[in-house]
N, C-alpha and C positions, 0 to 999 in steps of 0.2 A: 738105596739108603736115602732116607727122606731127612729134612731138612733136620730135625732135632734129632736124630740118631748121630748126625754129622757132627752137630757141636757136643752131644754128649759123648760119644768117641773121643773126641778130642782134638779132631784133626787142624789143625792150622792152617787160613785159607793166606795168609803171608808167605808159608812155605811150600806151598803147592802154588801160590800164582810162582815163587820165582823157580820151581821147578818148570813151571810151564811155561815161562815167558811171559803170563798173562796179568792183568792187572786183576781183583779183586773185584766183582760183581758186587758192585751198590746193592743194599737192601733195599728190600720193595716198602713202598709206602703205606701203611694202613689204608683198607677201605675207610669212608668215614657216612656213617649213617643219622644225618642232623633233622630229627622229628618236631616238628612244633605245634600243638594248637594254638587255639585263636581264645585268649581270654578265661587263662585256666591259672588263677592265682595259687601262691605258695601254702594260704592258709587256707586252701579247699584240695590239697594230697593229704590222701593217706595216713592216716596216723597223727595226723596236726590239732591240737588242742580244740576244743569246739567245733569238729569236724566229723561229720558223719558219711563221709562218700567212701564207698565200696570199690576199690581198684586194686586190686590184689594182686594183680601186674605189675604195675605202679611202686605197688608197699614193696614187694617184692625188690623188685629193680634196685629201689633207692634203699634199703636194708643191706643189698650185696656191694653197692658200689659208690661211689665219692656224688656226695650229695652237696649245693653251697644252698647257706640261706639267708644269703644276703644274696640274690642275682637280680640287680634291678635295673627295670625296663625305664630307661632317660628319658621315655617322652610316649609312655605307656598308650599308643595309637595304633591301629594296625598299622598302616602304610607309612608313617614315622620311622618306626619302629626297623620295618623292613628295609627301609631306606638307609637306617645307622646299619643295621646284619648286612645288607646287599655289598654296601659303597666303601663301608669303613668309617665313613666320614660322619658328622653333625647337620644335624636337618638345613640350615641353611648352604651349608657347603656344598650340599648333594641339591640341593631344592626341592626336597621330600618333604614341606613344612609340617602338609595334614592330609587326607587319602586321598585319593584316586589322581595322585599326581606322577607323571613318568619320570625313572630313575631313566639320565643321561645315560644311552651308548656310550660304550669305548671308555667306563668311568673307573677302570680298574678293580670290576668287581668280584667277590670271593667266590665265585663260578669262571671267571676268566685267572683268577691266582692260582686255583688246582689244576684249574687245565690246560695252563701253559707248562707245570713239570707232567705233563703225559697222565694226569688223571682220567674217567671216562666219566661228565659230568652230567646228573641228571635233576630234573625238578617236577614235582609233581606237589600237584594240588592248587590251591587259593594263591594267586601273585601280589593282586593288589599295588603293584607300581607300575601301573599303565592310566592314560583319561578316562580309559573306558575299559574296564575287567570285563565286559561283554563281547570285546572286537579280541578278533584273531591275531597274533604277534606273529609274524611269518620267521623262517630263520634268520637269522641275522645278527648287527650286533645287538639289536633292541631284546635278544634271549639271555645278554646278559654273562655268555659264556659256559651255556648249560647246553649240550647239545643234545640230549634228551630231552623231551621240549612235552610234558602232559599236565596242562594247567588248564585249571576249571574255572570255570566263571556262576557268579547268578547263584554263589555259594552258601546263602545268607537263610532260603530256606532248606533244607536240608535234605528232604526226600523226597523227590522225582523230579525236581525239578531244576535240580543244575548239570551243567553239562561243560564238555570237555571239546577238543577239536581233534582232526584227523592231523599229528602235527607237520607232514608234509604239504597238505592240500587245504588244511583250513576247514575244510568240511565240518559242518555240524556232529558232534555223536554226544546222545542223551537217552545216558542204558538207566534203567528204574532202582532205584534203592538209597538205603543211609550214603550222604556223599563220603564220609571219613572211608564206609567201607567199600566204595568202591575208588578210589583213590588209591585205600591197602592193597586192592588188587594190582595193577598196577604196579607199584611197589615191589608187590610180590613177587608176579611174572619176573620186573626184570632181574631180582634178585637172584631167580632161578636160574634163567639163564647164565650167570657168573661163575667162577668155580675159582677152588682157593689158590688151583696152579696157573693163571691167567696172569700173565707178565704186568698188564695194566692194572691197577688200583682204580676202582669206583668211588666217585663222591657223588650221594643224593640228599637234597632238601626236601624232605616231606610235611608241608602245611595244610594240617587240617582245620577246617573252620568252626567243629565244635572246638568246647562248647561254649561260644558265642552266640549271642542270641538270635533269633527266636529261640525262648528255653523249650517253649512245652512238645516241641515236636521229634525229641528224643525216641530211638525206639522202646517200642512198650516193655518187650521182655529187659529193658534195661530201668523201665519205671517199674516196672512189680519187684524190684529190690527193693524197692521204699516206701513199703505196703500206708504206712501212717505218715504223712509228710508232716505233722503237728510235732512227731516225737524227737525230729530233729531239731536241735539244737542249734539257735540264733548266734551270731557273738555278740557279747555282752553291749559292743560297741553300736549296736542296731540303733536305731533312731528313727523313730518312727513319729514323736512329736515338732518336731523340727526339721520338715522334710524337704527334699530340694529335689523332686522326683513325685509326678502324678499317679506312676506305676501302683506307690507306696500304700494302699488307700490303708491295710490292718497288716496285724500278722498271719490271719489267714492266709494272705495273699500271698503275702512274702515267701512263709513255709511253703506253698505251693512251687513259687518260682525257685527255692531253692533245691527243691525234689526233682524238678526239670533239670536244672544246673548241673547237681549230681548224677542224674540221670547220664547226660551228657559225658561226662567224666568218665563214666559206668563203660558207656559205650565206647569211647576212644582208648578205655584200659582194655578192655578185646582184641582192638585192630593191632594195638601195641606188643600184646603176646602175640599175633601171628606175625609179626615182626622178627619177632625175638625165635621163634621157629624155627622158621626159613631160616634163618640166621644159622642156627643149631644144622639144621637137615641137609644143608650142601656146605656143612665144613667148614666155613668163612666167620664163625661167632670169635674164633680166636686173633684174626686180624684183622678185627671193623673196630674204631671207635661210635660210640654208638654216643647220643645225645640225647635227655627228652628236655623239653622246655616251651614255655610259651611268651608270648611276644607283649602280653599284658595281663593284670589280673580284670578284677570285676568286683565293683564294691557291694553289689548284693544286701542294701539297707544300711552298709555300717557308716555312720557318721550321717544319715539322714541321705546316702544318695544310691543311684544306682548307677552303671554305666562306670568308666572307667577315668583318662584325664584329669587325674588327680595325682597328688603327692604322699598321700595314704597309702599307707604297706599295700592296703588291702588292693590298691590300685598297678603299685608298681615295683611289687615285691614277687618273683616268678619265681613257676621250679627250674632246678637246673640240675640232672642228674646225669653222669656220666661213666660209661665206662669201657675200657684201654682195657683190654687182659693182659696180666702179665706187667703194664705201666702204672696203670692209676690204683691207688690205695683200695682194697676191699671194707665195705662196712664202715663208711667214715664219712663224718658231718664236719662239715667246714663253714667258718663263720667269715671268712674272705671277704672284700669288697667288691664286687664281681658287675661290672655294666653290662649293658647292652653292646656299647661301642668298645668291651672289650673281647668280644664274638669272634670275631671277623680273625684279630691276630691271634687271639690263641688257640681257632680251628687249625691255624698254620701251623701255629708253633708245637700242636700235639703231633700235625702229621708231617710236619721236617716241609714244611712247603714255605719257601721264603717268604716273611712277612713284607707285604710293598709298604714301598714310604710315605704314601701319603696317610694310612690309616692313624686316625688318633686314639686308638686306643693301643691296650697295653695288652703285651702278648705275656699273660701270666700261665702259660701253662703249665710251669716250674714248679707252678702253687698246686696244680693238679697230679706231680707224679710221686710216685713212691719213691723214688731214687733222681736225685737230681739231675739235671740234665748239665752235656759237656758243651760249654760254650765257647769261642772265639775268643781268644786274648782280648782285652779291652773291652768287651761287648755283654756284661754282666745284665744279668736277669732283670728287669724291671721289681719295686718290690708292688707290690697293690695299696691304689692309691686309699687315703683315709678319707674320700668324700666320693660320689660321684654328681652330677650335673643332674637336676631334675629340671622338666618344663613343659607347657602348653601352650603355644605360641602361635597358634592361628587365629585370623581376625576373624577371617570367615565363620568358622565353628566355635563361635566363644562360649556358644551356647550350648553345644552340645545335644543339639534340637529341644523340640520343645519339652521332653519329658526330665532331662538332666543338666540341669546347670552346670559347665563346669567354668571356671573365670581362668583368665590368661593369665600365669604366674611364668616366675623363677625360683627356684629355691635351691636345693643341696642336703643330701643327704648323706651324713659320718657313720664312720663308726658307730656312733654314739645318739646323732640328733637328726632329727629332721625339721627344713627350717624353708617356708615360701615366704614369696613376695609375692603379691599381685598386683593387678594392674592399678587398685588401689589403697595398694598401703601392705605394709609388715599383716601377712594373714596369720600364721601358723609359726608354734615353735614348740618341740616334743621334746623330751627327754626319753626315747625308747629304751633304754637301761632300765629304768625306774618307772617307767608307764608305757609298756610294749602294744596294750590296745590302743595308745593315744587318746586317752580318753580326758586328759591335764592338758588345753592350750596355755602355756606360759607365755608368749606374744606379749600380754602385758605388762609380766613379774619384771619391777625393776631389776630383779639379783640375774634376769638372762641376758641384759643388754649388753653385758662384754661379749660374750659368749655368740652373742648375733653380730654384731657390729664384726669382730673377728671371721664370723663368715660373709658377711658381706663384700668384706676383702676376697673369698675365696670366690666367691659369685660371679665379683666383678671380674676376675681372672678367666674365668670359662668362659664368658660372656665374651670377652676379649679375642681368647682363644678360636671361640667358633664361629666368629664373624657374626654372631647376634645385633641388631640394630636396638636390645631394650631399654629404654631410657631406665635405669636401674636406680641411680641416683637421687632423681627426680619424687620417688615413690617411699623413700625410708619415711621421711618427718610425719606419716600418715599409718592410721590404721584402717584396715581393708574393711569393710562393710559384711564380707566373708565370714569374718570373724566368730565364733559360736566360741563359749564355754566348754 
């Protein structure tokens, strides 16, 4: 008799432990299968308004299962980013400010959280929280708590030329092909190996580094989907006289790099179905939470820039689609407030894995089930918060190299508003309800000055909160030079 013949009999496992003397066998944990590329914004999935990428996997996915569209990345960086998912914590807390900086051993990270309740924890692909993504991580605590240990380096061109390690030995291995699909392999393999009657529960990080640029080096048969790249559709918010990006020079170009972009998406919707497969073909699709998401968007001309570091949807507004069988709602769009730093608690909180205390974010996964979850006396659900913490905050990189300006702000993002500061002066202030491409900076409208001033107070809170050293204050009485109409 297999497990659901059991309860649908009816048998009582209360009256048979005290038949037997024995206590009641814990349920097993969900596997959990958390997918991310590298720089794959909310308004370039599937089905999204001025959006012409082909991912039918993707469309698919987010059609059957609980999609949010508000998931935003607090400090929309790779290695930032990673550092808030790794650590739990806010970029200075961790000292993940801006890439290629190491995330502290022994920092309580959500590969040491799954793995201390008896998870079998694996990582594969792009890490990007080391000085050098090129040097070998030997085992230890510098893996972070992941003892499946197959991370690639040198990932940035994409075909033949990034490579993995032997993760015992260190050794060099650089097999030829798209890296996303040879990372899937991988994936795959260990997938196979697993089976749904295996006492232990798996959790894997799968980071792929499309579609993050270089755009044009997509595979082809993923480019001959987009036989005319002109007939693609720009967002209206494109800026091409007012550019802050040399990439820029027409829309020629543009449509070009957006046909690579796509392209990119194209191909990583592939690897995702044989994901989704394997999943199906050894039995385990019923007990995996699955995730897709990415860790930044890609402003792709809109508001005159390209490259990401900004406070623009288009920048740090990500997918986040998930699904729980059996838990999470089918077919259902959620407008939630959803960060990055709240990742970490609610991968726990979906798979019963105690959230540690240092983590600042909120474990909303309450928000994600169909049926509410049973809690502890006293210890009520968090509700989701109505802002979250937006920021770019490295000196070093203010610039964002020479092609993309981006300036070192704070700001905050509601419900409702999005609102920066930069380092000089009040830049930006949106009313997304009523102008969702941002296309209205009100920054200057005398009637939003309550309205900012009252976030200012919420700025200066987070600020507070996450040990930020930005002189915040200092910068109201001024307008930023940033500033565009």
């Amino acid at each position: 008799m297999n497990r659901r013949e059991f309860v649908v009999k009816g048998v009582s496992v209360p009256v048979a432990s005290a038949l037997t003397g024995s206590a009641p066998k814990a349920a097993r944990h969900p596997n959990v299968l958390y997918v991310f590329s590298d720089e794959h914004r909310r308004s370039s999935m599937p089905g999204e308004e001025y959006c012409g990428v082909i991912a039918p996997t993707l469309e698919k996915f987010s059609k059957d299962n609980l999609t949010l569209r508000n998931c935003i990345s607090n400090y929309p960086v790779c290695s930032p980013y990673r550092g808030i998912l790794m650590s739990g914590r806010w970029p200075y807390q961790s000292g993940i400010i801006d890439n290629s900086m190491a995330l502290a051993p022994n920092c309580g990270s959500l590969g040491e959280a799954f793995r201390s309740v008896g998870y079998d924890t694996s990582y594969i692909g792009k890490w990007h929280l080391s000085l050098n993504d090129n040097h070998f991580i030997p085992a230890g605590p510098a893996r972070q708590g992941f003892a499946d240990w197959h991370v690639w380096a040198n990932t940035n061109p994409h075909f033949d030329s990034s490579f993995t390690f032997n993760p015992d030995t260190g050794a060099r291995i650089q097999p030829r092909g798209y890296n996303a699909t040879l990372m899937t392999d991988t994936a795959v393999d260990y997938i196979r190996t697993r089976k749904p009657t295996d006492e232990k529960p798996w959790m894997m990080v799968l980071s792929w580094n499309p579609p993050h640029p270089p755009f044009g080096d997509s595979p082809q048969s993923a480019k001959d989907l987009y036989a005319d790249p002109q007939a693609l559709a720009l967002r209206p918010n494109v800026n091409l006289k007012q550019t802050h990006s040399k990439a820029l020079k027409n829309n020629e170009t543009l449509h070009e790099m957006q046909r690579n972009y796509f392209a990119h998406v194209s191909a990583i919707d592939a690897e995702f179905a044989r994901l989704l497969r394997v999943l199906e073909e050894t039995g385990q699709a019923d007990n995996t939470i699955v995730v897709y998401t990415s860790d930044h968007g890609e402003m792709m001309g809109s508001h005159g820039y390209m490259d990401k570091r900004l406070p623009w949807e288009e920048s740090c507004n990500v997918p986040f689609v998930v699904r729980y069988p059996g838990k999470t709602p089918r077919g259902k769009t959620s407008d939630v407030l959803f960060a990055a730093v709240d990742i970490f608690p609610t991968l726990c909180g979906l798979a019963g894995v105690p959230v540690p205390e240092h983590c600042v974010g909120r474990d909303l996964s309450a928000e994600f089930l169909a049926k509410p979850l049973a809690r502890p006396l006293g210890k009520p659900m968090p509700k989701p918060s109505e802002s979250v913490f937006l920021m770019h905050i490295s000196k070093d990189r203010a610039t964002g190299g020479e092609e993309n300006a981006a300036p070192l702000f704070r700001g905050i993002r509601t419900t409702r508003y999005t609102y920066a500061v930069a380092n000089d002066g009040r830049w930006m202030f949106y009313d997304n309800q009523e102008d969702p491409l941002q296309q209205h900076n009100l920054v200057t409208d005398a009637k939003a000055v309550p309205k900012m001033k009252e976030l200012d107070g919420e700025i200066l809170a987070y600020l507070k909160a996450s040990g930020d050293p930005f002189d915040y204050a200092s910068r109201l009485d001024s307008l930023s030079v940033h500033h565009t109409e």
